[in-house]
MIGUTOR-244328 format. One record per residue (C-alpha): x, z, y; residue in three letters. Coordinates in Angstrom, 2 decimals. Layout:
(rec (X, Z, Y), "ALA")
...
END
This chain:
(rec (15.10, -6.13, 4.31), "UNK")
(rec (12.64, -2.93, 5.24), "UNK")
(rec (14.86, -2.72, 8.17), "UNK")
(rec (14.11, -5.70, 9.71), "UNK")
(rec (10.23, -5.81, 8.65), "UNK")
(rec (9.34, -2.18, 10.12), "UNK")
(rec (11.39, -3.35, 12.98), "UNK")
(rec (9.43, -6.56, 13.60), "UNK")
(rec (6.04, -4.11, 12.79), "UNK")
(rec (7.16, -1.56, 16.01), "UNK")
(rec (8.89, -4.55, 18.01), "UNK")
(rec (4.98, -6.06, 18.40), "UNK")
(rec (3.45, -2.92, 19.55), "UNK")
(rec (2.78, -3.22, 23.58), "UNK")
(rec (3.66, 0.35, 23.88), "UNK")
(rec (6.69, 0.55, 22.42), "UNK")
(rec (10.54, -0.27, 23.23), "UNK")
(rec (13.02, -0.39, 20.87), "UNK")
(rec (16.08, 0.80, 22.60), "UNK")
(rec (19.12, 0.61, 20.18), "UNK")
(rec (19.75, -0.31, 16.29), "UNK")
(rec (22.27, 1.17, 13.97), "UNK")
(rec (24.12, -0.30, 11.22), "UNK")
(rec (27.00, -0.20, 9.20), "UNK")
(rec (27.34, -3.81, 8.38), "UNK")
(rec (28.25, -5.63, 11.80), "UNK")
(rec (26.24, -9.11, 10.89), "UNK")
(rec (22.92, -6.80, 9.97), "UNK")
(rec (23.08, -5.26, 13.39), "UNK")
(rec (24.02, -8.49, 15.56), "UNK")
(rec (21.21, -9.91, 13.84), "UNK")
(rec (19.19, -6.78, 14.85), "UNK")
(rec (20.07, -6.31, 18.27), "UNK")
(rec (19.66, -10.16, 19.31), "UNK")
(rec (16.25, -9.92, 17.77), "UNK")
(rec (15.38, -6.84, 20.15), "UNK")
(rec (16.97, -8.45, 23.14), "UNK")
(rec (15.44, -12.01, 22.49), "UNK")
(rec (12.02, -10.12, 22.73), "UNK")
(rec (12.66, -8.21, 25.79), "UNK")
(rec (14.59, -11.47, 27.79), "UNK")
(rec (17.90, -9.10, 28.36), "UNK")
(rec (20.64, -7.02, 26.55), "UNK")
(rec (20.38, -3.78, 26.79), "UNK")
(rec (19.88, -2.96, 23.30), "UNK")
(rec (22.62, -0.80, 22.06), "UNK")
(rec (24.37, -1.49, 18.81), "UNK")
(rec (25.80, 1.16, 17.02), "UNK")
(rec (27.41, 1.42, 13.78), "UNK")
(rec (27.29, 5.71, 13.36), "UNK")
(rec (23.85, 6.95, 13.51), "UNK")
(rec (24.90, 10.43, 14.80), "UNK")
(rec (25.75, 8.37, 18.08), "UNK")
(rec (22.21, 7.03, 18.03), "UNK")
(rec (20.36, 10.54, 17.35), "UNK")
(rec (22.65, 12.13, 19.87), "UNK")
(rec (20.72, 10.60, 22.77), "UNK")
(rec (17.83, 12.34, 24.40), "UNK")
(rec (15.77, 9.26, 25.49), "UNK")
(rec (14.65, 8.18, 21.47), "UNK")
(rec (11.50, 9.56, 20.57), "UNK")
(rec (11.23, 8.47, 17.12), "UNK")
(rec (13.43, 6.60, 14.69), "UNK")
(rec (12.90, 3.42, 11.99), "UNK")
(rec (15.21, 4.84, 8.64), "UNK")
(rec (15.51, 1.86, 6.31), "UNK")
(rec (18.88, 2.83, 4.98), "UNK")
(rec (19.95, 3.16, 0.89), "UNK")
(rec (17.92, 5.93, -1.06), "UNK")
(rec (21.65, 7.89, -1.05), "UNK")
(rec (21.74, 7.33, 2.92), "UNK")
(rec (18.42, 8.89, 3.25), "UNK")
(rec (18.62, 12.95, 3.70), "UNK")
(rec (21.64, 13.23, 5.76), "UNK")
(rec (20.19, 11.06, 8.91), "UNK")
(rec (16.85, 12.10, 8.43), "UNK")
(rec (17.59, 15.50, 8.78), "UNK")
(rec (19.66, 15.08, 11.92), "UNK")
(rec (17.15, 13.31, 13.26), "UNK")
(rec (14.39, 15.88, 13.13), "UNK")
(rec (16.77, 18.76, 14.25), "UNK")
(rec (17.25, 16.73, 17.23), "UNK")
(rec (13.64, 17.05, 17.79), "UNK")
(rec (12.82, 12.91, 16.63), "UNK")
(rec (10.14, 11.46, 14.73), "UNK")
(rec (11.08, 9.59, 11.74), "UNK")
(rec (9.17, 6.90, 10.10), "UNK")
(rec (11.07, 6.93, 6.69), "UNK")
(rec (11.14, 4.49, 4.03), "UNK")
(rec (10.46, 5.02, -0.04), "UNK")
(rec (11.22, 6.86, -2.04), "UNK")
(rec (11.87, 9.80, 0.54), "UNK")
(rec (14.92, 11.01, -1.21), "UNK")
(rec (17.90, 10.18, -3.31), "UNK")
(rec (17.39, 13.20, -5.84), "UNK")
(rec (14.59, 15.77, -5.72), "UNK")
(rec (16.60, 18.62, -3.66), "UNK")
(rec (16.56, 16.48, -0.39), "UNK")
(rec (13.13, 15.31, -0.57), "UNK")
(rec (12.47, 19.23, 0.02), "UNK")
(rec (15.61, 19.60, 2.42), "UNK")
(rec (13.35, 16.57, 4.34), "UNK")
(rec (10.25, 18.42, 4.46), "UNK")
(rec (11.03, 21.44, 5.19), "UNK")
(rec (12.85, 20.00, 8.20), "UNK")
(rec (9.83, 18.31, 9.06), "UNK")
(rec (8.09, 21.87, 8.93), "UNK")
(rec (10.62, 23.59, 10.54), "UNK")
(rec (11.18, 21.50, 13.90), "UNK")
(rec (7.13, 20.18, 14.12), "UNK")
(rec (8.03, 16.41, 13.76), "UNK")
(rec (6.17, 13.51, 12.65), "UNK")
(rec (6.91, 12.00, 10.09), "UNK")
(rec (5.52, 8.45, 8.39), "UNK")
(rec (7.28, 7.54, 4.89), "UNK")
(rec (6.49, 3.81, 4.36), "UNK")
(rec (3.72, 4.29, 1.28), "UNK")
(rec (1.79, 1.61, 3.38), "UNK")
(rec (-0.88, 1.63, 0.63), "UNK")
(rec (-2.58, 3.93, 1.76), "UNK")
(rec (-3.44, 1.61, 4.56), "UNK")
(rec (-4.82, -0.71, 2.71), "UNK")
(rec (-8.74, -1.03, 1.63), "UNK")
(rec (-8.62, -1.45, -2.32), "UNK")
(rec (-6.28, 1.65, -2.53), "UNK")
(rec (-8.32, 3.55, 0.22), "UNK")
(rec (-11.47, 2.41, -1.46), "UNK")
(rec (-10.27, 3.45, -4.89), "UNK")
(rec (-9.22, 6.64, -4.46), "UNK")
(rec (-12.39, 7.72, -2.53), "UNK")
(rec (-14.35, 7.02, -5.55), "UNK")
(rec (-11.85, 8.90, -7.63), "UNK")
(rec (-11.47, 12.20, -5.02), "UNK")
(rec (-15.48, 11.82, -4.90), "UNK")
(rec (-15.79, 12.54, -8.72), "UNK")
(rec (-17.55, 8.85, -9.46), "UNK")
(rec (-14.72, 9.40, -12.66), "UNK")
(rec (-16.54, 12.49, -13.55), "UNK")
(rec (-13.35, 14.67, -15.04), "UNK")
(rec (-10.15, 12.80, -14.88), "UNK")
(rec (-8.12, 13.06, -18.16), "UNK")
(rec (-5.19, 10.25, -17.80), "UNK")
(rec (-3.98, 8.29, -14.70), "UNK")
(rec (-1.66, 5.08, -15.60), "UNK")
(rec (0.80, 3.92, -13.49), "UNK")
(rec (2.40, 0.52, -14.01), "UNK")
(rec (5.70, -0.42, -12.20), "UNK")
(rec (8.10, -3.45, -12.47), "UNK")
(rec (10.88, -3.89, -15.51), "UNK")
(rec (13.95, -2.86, -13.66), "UNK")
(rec (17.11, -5.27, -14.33), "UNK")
(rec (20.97, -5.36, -15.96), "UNK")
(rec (23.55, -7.19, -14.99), "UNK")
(rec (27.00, -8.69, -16.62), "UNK")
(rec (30.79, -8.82, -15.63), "UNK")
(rec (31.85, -8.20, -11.51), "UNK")
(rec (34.68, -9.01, -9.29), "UNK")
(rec (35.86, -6.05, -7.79), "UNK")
(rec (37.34, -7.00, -4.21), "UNK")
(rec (38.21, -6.06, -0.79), "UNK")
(rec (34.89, -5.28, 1.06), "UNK")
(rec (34.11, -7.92, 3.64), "UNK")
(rec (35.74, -7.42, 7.36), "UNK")
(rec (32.11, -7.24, 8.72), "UNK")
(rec (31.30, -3.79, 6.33), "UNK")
(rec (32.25, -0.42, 6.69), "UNK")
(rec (32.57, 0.84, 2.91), "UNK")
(rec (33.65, 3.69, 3.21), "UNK")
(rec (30.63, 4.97, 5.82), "UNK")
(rec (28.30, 2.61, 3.40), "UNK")
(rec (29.38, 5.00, 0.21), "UNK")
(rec (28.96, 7.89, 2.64), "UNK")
(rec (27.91, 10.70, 0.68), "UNK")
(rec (27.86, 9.20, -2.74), "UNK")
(rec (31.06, 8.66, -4.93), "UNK")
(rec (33.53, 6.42, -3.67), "UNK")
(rec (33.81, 2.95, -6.71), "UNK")
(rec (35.30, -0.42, -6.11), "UNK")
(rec (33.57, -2.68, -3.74), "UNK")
(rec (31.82, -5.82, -5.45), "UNK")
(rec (28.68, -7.81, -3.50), "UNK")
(rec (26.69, -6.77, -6.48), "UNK")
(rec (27.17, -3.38, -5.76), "UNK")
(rec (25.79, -3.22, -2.06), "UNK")
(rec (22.66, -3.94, 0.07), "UNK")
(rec (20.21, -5.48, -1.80), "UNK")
(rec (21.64, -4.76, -5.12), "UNK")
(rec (22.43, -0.94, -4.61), "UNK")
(rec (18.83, -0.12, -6.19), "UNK")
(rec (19.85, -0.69, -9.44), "UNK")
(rec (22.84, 1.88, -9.64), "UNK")
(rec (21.75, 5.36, -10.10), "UNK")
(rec (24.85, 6.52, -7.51), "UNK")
(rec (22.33, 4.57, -3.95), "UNK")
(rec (18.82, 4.56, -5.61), "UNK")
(rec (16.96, 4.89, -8.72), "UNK")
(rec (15.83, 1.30, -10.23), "UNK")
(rec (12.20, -0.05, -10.06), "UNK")
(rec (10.81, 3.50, -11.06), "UNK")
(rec (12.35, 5.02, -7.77), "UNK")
(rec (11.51, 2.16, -5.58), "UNK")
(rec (7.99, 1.84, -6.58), "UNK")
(rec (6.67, 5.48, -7.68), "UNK")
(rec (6.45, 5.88, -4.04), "UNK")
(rec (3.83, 3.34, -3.88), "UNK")
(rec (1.18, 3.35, -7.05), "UNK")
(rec (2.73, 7.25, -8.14), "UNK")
(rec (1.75, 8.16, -4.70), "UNK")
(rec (-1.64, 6.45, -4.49), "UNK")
(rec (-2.51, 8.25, -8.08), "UNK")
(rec (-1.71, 11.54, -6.27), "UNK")
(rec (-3.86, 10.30, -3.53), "UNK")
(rec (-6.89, 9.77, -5.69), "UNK")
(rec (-6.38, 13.11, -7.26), "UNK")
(rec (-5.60, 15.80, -4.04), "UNK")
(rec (-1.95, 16.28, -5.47), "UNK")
(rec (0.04, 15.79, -2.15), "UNK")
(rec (0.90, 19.48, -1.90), "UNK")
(rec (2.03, 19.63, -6.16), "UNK")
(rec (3.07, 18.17, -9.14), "UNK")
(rec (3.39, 17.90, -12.93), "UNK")
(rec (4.09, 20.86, -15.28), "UNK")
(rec (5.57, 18.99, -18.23), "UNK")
(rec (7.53, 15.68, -18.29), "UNK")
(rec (8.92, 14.21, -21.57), "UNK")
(rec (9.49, 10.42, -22.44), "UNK")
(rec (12.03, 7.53, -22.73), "UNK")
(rec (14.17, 5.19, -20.83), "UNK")
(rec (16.02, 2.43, -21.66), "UNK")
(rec (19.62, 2.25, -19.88), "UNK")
(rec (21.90, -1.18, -19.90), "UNK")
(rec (24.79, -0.56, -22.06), "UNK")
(rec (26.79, -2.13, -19.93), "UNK")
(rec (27.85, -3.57, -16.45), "UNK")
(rec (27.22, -1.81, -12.92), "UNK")
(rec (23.85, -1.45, -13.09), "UNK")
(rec (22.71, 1.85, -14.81), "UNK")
(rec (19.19, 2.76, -13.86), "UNK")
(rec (16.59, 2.24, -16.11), "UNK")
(rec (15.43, -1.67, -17.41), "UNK")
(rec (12.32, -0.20, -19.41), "UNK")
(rec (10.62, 3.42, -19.35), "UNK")
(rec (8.10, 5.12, -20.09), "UNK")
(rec (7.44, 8.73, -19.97), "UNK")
(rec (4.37, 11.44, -19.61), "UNK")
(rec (3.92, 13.88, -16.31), "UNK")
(rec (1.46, 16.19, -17.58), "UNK")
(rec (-0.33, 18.12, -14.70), "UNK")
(rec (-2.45, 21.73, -14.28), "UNK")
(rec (-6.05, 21.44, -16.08), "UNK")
(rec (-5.06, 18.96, -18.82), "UNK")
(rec (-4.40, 15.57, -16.83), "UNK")
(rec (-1.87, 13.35, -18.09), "UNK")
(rec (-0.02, 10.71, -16.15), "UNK")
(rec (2.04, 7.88, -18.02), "UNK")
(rec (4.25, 6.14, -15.97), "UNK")
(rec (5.63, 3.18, -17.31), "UNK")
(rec (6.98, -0.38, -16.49), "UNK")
(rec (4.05, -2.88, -17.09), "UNK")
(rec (3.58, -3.93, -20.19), "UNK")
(rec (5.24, -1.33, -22.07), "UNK")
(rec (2.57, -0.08, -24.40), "UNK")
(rec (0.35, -1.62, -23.04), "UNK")
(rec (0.55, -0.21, -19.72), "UNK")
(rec (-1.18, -2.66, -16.16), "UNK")
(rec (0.81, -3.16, -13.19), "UNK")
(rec (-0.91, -0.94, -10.67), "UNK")
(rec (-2.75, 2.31, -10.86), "UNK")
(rec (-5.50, 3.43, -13.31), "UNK")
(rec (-7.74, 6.66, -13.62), "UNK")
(rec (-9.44, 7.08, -17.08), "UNK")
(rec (-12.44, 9.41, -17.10), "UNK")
(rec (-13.19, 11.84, -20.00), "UNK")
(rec (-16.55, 9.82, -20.76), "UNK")
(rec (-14.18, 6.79, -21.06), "UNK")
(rec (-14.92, 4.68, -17.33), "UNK")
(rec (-11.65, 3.77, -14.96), "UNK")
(rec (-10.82, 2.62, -11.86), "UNK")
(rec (-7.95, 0.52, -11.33), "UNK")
(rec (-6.51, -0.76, -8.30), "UNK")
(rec (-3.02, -2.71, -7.54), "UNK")
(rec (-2.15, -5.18, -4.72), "UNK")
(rec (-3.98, -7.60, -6.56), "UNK")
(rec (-7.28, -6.06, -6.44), "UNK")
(rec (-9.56, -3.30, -7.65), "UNK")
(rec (-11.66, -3.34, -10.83), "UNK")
(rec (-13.44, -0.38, -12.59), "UNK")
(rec (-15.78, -0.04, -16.03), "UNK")
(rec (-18.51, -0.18, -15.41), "UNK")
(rec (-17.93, -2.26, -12.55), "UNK")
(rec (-21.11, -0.84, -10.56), "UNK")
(rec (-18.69, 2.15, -9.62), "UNK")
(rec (-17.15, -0.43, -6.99), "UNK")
(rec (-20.44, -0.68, -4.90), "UNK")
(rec (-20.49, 3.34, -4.89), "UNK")
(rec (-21.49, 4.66, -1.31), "UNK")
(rec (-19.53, 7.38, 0.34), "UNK")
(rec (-22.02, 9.58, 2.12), "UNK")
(rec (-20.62, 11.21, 5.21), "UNK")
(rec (-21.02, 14.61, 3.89), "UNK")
(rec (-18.13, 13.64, 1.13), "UNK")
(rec (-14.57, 14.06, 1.22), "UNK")
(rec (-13.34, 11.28, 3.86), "UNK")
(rec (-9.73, 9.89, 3.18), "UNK")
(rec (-8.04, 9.00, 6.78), "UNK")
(rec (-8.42, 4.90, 7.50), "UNK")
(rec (-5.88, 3.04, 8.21), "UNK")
(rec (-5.41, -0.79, 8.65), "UNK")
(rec (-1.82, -0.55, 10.14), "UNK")
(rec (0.13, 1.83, 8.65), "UNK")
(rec (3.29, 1.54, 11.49), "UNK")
(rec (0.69, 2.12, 13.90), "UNK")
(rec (-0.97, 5.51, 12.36), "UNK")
(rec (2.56, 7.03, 12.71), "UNK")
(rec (2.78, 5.94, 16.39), "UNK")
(rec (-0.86, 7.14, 16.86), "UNK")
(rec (0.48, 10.58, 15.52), "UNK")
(rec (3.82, 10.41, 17.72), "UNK")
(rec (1.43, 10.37, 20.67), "UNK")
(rec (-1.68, 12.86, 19.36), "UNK")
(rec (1.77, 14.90, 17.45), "UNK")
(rec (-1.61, 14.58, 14.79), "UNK")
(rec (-1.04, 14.11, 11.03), "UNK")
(rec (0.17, 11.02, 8.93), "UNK")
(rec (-1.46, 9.61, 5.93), "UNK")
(rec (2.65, 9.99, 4.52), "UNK")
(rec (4.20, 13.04, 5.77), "UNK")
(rec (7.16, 13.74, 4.29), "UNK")
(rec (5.72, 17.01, 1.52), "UNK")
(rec (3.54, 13.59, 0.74), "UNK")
(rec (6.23, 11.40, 0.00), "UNK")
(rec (8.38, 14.39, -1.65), "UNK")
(rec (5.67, 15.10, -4.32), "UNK")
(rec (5.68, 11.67, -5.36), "UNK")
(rec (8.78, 10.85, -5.20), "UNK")
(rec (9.47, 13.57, -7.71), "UNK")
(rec (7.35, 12.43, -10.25), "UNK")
(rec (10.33, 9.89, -10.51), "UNK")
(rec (13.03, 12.02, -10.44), "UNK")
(rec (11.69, 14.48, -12.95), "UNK")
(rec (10.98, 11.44, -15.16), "UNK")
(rec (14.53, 10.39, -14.57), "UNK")
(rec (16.10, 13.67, -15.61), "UNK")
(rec (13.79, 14.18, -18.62), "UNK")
(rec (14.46, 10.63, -20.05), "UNK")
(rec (18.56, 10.87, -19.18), "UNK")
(rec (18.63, 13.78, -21.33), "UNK")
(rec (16.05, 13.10, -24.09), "UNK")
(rec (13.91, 15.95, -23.74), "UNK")
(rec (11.13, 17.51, -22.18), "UNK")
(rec (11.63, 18.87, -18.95), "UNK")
(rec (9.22, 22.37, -18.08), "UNK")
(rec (8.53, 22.23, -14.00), "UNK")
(rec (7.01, 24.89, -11.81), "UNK")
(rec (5.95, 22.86, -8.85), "UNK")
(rec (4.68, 25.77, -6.82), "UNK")
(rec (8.60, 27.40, -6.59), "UNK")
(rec (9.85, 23.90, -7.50), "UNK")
(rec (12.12, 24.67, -10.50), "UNK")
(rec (12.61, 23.53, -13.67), "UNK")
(rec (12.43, 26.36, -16.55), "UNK")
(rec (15.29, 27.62, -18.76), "UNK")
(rec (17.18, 24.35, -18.50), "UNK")
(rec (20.42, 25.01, -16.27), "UNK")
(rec (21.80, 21.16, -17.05), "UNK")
(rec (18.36, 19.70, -16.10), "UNK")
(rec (18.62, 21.87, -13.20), "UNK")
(rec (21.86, 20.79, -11.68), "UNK")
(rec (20.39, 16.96, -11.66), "UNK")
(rec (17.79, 18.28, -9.26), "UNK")
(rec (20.60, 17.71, -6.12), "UNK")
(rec (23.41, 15.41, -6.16), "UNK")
(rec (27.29, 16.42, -5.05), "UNK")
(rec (28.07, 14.75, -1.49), "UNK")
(rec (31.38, 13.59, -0.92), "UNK")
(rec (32.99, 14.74, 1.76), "UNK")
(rec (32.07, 15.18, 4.89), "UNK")
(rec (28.64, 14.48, 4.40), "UNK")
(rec (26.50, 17.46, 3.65), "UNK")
(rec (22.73, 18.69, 4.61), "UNK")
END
């Protein structure tokens, strides 16, 4: 998984050791820590299975988190008040509340902080949204972003968890349910209770890139309305299909919506008010008219950081203690782009957000789905 990648991403980097892995199923981190010590020839890699072991010691400067979306806050919080640097993965947070909890820790203790929106890193989406923060669109009116169809699933076996898994400390925070494989690890991002389907897992990538283009990594959208469609039935209960408008200060309208619906592209598209667009995806970059690719940007315009290696920006930063192109207010904006979505398509209606105080207007039950209870005795 994102564990292992990021890990392999740092483990290459001549100045850096990786000094101990943390896991709560026992096969992930054997696998883990015989990767670390077959790179370094010995085995002194320590293996632990509670993280609050692993951010007690004084000797880690900065920490990989590649954990569930619900296992998020609670260890990346600990980890900057015990003065680390985190290199987080998407979406930041679980529900909107600890995406802010995250940042203003961040704030607070004067950590770095890299969320994994390696996009930005990349030339198309660099490229792109320097021609878009440049004004080559003229006046933006609509930004499109596409993300995957999410998926359902039929019957389960509930069983005894596997001898090699800690349940209990997997659930952690989140309600404790009856242990299935398709509940767990890979699986967990389709059940609203770890993650939040393919909107959740991917807003952090082309949602983030359209706030990129725009200058919206400090904000967000003012009104969100629009529709999701939920499986009826089975384990998995975040969204299969949505679709749903984030309408932002001065007019701008976002759709987000799994490809295809309505006609909606996989990637991220800015429509000008004179009708030209840029799109960009992992695929490529296009634009109408197509000239706008072979734009200049003159020095004396706004310069977007570049990045080619997006692990090594955030160690760049640990070093300099400079900025990342992902800080965590970064990730937190777009990441609630998602959840507002998400609350505003569970309860059918439109959803009125102040994103300067960060509160939704005159809607108590909408407000309430802005944090999620922790079971005990996890807690921010």
């Amino acid at each position: 998984g994102m564990g292992m990648g990021n890990m392999d991403a740092f483990i290459g980097q001549s100045d850096v050791q990786i000094v101990a892995v943390c896991d709560v199923d026992a096969n992930h981190l054997a696998n883990a820590k015989n990767r670390v010590d077959a790179k370094y020839g010995n085995t002194d890699c320590a293996a632990y299975k509670d993280f609050r072991e692993l951010v007690a010691r004084k000797d880690i400067d900065a920490i990989s988190l590649a954990t569930p979306d619900h296992w998020h806050a609670v260890p990346a919080v600990a980890a900057l008040n015990s003065g680390k640097d985190v290199y987080g993965e998407k979406p930041i947070s679980h529900c909107l509340m600890e995406g802010r909890a995250m940042a203003d820790a961040q704030r607070r203790n004067g950590r770095v902080w890299q969320t994994g929106s390696w996009q930005r890193s990349v030339e198309n989406f660099h490229h792109a949204c320097q021609l878009v923060r440049n004004g080559r669109l003229g006046k933006v009116v609509r930004i499109e972003v596409g993300l995957p169809t999410g998926r359902g699933i039929g019957p389960v076996t509930f069983k005894d968890p596997p001898a090699h898994l800690d349940y209990d400390f997997w659930v952690g925070p989140s309600r404790m349910q009856p242990y299935c494989d398709e509940r767990t690890h890979w699986n967990w991002r389709w059940q609203l209770d770890y993650g939040g389907g393919q909107l959740m897992d991917w807003i952090g990538h082309h949602g983030d890139i359209a706030h990129w283009g725009m200058g919206w990594d400090e904000t967000g959208p003012i009104e969100i309305e629009g529709v999701g469609r939920y499986p009826e039935s089975g384990i998995w209960d975040a969204a299969t299909e949505y679709y749903f408008t984030a309408r932002y200060r001065g007019g701008v309208d976002m759709i987000v919506a799994n490809g295809g619906n309505r006609g909606i592209r996989g990637g991220t598209k800015w429509i000008g008010a004179n009708g030209n667009w840029i799109w960009v995806d992992r695929g490529g970059i296009d634009a109408e008219p197509k000239s706008l690719l072979q734009e200049r940007i003159s020095p004396d315009e706004i310069q977007l950081v570049k990045s080619t290696f997006h692990h090594r920006q955030f160690l760049d930063a640990v070093k300099t203690r400079g900025s990342t192109l992902t800080p965590a207010e970064t990730a937190h904006r777009s990441a609630s782009i998602g959840h507002l979505g998400q609350i505003a398509m569970i309860l059918g209606r439109k959803i009125r957000w102040n994103p300067d105080t960060e509160t939704i207007l005159n809607d108590p039950t909408a407000t309430r789905m802005l944090s999620t209870p922790m079971r005990a005795p996890w807690r921010l």
